[in-house]
Each structure stands twice: as structure tokens, then as C-alpha cells.
C-alpha positions in Angstrom: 125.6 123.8 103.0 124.2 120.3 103.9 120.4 120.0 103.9 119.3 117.7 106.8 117.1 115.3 104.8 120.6 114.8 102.6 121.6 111.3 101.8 125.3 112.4 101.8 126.2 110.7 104.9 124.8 106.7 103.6 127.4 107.9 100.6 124.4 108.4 97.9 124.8 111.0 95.0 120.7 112.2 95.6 117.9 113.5 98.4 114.9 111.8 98.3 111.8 114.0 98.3 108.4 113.2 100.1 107.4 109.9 100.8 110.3 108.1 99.0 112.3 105.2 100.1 115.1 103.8 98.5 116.1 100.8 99.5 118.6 97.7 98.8 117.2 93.8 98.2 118.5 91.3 101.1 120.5 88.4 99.0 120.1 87.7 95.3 116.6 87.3 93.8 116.2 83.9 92.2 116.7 80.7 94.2 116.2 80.6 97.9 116.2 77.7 100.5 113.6 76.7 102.9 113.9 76.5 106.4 114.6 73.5 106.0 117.5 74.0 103.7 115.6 72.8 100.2 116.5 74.9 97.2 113.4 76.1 95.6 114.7 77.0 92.2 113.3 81.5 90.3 111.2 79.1 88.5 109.3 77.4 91.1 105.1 78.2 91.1 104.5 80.0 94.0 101.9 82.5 95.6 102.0 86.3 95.5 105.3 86.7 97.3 106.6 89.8 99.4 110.3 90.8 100.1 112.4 91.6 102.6 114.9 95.1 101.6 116.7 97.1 103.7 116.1 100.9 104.0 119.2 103.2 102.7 117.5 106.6 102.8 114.1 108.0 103.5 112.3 111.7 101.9 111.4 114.6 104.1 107.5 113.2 104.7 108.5 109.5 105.9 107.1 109.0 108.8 107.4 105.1 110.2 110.4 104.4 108.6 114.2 104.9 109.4 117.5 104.6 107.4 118.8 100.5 108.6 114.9 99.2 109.0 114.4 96.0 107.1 111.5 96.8 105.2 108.4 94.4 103.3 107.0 95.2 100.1 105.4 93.6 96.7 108.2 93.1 94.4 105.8 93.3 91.6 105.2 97.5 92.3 108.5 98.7 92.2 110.9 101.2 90.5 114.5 100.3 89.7 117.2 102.8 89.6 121.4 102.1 89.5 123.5 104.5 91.7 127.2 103.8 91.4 127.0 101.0 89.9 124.8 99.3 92.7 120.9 98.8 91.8 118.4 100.1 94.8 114.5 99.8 94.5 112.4 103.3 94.8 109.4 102.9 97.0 106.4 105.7 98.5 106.1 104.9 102.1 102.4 103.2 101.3 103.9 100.5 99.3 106.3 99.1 102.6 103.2 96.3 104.3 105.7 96.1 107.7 109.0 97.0 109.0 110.8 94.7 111.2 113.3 96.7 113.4 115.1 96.4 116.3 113.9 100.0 118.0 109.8 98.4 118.4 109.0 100.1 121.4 106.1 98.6 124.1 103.3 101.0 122.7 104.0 100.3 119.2 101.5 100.3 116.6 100.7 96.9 114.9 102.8 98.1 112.0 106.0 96.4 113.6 107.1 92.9 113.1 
């Protein structure tokens, strides 16, 4: 029997419990461009910088965040974990700053992007 907060269906081998999110980095980490097309090499001195993930499964208890939303969060609090061979990030639902998805409704919070 299937429990409905299973993570079966995105193909993942666990359920996350309460406010847990796993989710899966946009690109490589390293070197990125600019808008303006400029590499800007890992190395590169910036500011505190957030990233962009994409949600793959959400606990029981997550309440503003849905399998597919791209999600914001500081790289620098986060928890690794490999499933099949593919490496996800483990995140509580206060740790995402925003979510930038497509379903943003007209009386939507200021959480949305």
C-alpha cells in the first residue's frame, strides 16, 4: 500500500517527513556567466550568494512548496545526500527565502517571485 506523501511516483527510494525538501541544484556549481555572457570563474570574490534548486519531493508538513517549484536558499546551510547515484540537497521549509513558480495566483503572498 502506497502512502500519499510517498515519493514513489518522482522515482525516489525515500518519504520525506515533516518540513523536508529535497531538492536538485539548477546547472553545475562553479563558474557561471553574467547576463552579459562574462565567465566569472568558483573562485571569483563575491557577496553572500543564494541559489536557485528545483523541488523533487516535499514532507507531510510543507506547506508553500510543491514538487517542480524552483526554489531559493543559502548554499552555505545545507545537507547533501546521494540517491541513485544523483546528489540532491535536504532543506526544512524555513531555509527556502522564495519560490518562483508558474501557479502565483492574484492574491498571493509576497513569498512568490
Amino acid at each position: 500500500m502506497s502512502h500519499p506523501d510517498d515519493s514513489s511516483e518522482n522515482g525516489l527510494p525515500i518519504r520525506l517527513l515533516h518540513d523536508r525538501i529535497l531538492v536538485r541544484l539548477e546547472g553545475a556549481e562553479g563558474e557561471r556567466r553574467s547576463s552579459a555572457g562574462i565567465v566569472i570563474p568558483a573562485t571569483a570574490s563575491v557577496g553572500k550568494r543564494l541559489s536557485w534548486a528545483t523541488a523533487v519531493g516535499v514532507g507531510p508538513n510543507v506547506r508553500m512548496v510543491v514538487s517542480g517549484d524552483r526554489v531559493l536558499f543559502d548554499p552555505d546551510e545545507r545537507s547533501e545526500v546521494e540517491l541513485h547515484g544523483r546528489d540532491y540537497i535536504l532543506l526544512r521549509e524555513r531555509d527556502v527565502h522564495a519560490v518562483a513558480a508558474r501557479r502565483v495566483e492574484n492574491d498571493a503572498t509576497g513569498l512568490y517571485l
